[in-house]
Backbone as CSV, one residue per row, in Angstrom:
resi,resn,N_x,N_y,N_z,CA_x,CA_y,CA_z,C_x,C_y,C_z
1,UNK,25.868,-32.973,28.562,26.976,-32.535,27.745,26.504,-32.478,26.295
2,UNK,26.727,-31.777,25.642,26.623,-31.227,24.348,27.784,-30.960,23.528
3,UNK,27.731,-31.706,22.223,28.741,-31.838,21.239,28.290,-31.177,19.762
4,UNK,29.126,-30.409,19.302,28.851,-29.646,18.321,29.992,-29.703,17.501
5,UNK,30.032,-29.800,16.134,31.780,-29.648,14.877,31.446,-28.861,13.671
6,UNK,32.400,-28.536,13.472,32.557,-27.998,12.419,34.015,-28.214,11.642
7,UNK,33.701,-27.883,10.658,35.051,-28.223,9.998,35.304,-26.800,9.305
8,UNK,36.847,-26.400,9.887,38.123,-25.073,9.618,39.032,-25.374,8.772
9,UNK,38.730,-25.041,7.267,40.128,-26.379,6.610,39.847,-27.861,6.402
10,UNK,41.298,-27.816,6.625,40.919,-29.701,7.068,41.147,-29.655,8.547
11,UNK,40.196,-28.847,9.416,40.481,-29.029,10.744,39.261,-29.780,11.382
12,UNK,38.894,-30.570,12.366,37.760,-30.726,12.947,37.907,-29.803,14.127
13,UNK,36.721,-28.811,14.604,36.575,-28.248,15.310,35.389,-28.910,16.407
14,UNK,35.795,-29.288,17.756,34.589,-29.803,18.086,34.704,-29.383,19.588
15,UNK,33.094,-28.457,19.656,32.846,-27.544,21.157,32.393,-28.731,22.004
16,UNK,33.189,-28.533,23.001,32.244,-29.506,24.550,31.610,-28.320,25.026
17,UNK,30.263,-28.428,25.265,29.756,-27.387,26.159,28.934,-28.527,27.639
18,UNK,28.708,-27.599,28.179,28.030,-28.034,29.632,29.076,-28.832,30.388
19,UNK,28.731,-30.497,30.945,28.985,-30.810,31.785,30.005,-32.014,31.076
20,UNK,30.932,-32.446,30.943,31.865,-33.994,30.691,31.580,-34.967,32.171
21,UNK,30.823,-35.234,32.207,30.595,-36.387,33.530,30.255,-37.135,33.711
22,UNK,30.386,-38.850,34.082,29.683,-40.351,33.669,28.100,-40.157,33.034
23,UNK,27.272,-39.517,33.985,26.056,-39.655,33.513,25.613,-38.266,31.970
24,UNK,26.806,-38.067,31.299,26.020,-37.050,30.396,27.006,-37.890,29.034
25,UNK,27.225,-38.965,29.611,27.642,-39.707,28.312,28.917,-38.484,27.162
26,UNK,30.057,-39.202,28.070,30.991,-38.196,27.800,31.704,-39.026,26.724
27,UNK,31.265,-40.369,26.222,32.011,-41.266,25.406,31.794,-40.951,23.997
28,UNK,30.588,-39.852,23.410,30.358,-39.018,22.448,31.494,-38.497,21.839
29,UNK,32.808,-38.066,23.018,33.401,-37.738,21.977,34.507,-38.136,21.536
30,UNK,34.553,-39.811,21.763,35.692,-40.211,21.574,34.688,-41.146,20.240
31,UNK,33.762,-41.213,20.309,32.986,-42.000,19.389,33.134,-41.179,17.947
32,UNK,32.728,-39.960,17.795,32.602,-38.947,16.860,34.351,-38.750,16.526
33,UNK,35.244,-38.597,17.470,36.727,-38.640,16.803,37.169,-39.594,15.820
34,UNK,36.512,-41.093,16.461,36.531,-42.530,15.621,35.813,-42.416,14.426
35,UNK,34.922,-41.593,14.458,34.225,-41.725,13.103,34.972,-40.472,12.127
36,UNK,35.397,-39.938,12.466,36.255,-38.972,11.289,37.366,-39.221,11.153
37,UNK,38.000,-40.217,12.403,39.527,-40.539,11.876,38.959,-41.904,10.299
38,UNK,37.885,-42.632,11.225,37.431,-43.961,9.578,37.253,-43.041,8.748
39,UNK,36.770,-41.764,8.757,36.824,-41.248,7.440,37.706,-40.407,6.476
40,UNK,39.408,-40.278,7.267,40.506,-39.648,6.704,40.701,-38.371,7.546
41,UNK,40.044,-38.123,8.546,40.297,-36.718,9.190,41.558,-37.075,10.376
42,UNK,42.235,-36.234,10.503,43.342,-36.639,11.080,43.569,-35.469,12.067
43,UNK,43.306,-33.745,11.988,43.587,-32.819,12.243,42.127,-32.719,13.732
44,UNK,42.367,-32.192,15.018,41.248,-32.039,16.227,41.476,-30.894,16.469
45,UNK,40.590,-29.881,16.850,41.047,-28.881,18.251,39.548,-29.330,18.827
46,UNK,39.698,-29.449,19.943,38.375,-29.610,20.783,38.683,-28.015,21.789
47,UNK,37.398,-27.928,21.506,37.464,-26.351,22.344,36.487,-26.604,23.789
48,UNK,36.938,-26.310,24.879,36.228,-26.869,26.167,35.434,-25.436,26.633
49,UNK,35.790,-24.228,25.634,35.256,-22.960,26.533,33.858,-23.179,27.746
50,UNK,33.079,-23.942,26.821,31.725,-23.909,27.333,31.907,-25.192,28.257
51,UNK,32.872,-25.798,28.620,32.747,-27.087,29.421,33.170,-26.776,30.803
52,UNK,32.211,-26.573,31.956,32.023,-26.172,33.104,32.489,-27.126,34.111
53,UNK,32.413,-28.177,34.054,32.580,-29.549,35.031,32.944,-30.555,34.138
54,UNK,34.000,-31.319,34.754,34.634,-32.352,34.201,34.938,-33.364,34.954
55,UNK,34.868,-34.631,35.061,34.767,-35.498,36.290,36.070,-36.527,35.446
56,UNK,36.354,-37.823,36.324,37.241,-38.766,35.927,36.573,-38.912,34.675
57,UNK,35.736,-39.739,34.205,35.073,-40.150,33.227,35.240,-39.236,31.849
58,UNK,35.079,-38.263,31.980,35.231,-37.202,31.209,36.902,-37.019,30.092
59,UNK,37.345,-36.947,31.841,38.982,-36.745,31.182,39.579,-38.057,30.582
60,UNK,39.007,-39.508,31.195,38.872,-40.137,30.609,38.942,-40.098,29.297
61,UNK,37.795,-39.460,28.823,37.536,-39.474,26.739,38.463,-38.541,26.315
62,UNK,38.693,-37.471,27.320,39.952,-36.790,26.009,41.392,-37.996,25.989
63,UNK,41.893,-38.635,27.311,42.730,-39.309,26.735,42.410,-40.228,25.425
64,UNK,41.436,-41.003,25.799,41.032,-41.891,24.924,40.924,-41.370,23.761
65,UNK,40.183,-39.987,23.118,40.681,-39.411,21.828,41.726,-39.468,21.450
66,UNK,42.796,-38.592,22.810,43.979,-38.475,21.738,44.822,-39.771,21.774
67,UNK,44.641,-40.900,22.392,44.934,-42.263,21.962,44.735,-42.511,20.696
68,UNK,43.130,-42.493,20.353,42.686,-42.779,19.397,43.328,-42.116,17.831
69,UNK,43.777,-41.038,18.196,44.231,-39.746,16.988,45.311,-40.003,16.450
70,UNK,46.412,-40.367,17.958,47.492,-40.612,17.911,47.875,-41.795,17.202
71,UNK,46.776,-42.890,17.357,47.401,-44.026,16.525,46.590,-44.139,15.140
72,UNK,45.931,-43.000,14.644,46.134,-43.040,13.505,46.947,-41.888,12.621
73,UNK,47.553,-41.470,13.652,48.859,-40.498,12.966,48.263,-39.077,13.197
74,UNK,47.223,-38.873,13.607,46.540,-37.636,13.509,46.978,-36.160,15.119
75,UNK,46.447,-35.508,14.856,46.818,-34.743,16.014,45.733,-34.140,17.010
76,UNK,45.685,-33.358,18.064,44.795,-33.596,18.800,45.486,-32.747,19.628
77,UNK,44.391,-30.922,19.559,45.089,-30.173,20.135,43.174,-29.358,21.274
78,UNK,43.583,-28.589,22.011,42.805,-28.455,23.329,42.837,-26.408,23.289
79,UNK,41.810,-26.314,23.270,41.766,-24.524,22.944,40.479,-24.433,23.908
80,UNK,40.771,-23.123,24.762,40.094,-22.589,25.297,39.835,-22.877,26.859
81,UNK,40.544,-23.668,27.325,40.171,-24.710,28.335,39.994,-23.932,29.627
82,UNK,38.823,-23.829,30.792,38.691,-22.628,31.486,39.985,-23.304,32.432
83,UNK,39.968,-22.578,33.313,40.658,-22.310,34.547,40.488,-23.650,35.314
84,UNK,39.194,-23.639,36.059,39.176,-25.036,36.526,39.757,-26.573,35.990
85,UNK,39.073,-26.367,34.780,40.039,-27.754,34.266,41.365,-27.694,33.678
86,UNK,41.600,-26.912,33.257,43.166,-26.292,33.200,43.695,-27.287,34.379
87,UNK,43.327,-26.744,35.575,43.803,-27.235,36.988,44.034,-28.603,36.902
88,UNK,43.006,-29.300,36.160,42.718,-30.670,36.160,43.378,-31.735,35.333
89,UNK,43.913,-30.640,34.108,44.452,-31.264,33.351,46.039,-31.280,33.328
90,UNK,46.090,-30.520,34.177,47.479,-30.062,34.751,48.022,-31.092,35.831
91,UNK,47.636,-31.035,36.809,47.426,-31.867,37.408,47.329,-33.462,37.222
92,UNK,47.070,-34.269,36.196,46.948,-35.803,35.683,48.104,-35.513,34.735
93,UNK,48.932,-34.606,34.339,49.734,-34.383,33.498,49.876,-34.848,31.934
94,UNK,48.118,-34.614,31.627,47.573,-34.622,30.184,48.347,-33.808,29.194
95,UNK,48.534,-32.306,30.503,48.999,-31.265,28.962,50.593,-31.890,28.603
96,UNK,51.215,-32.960,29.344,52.564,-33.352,28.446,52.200,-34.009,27.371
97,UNK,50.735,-34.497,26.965,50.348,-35.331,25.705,49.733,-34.209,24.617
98,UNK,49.037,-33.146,25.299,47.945,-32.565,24.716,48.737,-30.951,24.673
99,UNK,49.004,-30.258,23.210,48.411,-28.733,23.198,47.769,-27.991,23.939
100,UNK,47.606,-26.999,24.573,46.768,-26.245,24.758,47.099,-25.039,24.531
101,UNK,45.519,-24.534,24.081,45.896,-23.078,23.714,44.812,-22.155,23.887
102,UNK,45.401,-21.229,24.440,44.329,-19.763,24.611,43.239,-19.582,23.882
103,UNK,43.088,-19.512,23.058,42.182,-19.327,22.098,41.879,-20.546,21.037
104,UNK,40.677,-20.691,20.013,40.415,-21.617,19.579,41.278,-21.184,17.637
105,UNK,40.994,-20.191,17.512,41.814,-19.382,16.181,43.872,-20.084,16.519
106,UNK,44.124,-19.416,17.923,45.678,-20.035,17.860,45.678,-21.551,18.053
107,UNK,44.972,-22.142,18.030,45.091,-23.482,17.951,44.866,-23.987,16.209
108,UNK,44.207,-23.335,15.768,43.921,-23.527,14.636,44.976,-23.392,13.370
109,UNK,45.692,-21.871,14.152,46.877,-21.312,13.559,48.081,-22.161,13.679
110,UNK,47.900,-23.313,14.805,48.852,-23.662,15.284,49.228,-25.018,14.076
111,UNK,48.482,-25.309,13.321,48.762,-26.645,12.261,49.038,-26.159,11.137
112,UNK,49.041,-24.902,10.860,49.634,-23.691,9.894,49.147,-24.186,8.629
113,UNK,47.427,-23.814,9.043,46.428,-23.878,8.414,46.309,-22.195,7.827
C-alpha cells in the first residue's frame, strides 16, 4: 500500500493506492492523519481510486481515522471509492459515519473550499 498528500486549501488530500491489507501496513494512514491533526489540520478527503483490495485491517484504519478526526473536531470525507469497496463499505455501514463522493474535486467542493 502506498500513501501519497497533498494539500488543496486547507484540505489534506491523501491517495491510498494498491492494496489496504494487514501485511502492507495499513496503520500509515491513521498515523499520518494523527500527525496533521497535532499539527492544526482538521479538513481529510482520502481518495481510494487507486485502492484495489481492502481487507478487515484496512477498513479498520479508515474507522480509526475518522475516530481520530472526529475527536478533534475535524472532518473526514472518502472520494473516489471503486465499486468493490463501495460494497464493503456499505455493507459495515461506514458510509452512515463517512461522506462519499464521486469524484475527488466534489469532495473537495464539498467543505466549500
Amino acid at each position: 500500500m502506498d500513501i501519497s498528500e497533498r494539500k488543496v486549501g486547507r484540505i489534506t488530500v491523501v491517495n491510498v493506492q494498491g492494496q489496504a491489507i494487514i501485511n502492507a501496513q495499513p496503520e500509515r494512514l491513521s498515523q499520518l492523519v494523527g500527525n496533521h491533526l497535532k499539527s492544526g489540520e482538521r479538513l481529510f478527503v482520502v481518495n481510494l481510486s487507486d485502492c484495489y483490495r481492502m481487507d478487515s485491517t484496512g477498513l479498520g484504519e479508515l474507522i480509526k481515522s475518522q475516530k481520530l478526526v472526529s475527536d478533534y473536531e475535524g472532518v473526514l470525507k472518502l472520494a473516489c471509492v471503486p465499486l468493490r469497496l463501495r460494497g464493503l463499505i456499505v455493507v459495515t455501514n461506514l458510509n452512515e459515519v463517512l461522506e462519499i463522493f464521486d469524484s475527488e474535486q466534489a469532495a473537495i467542493n464539498s467543505f466549500g473550499a
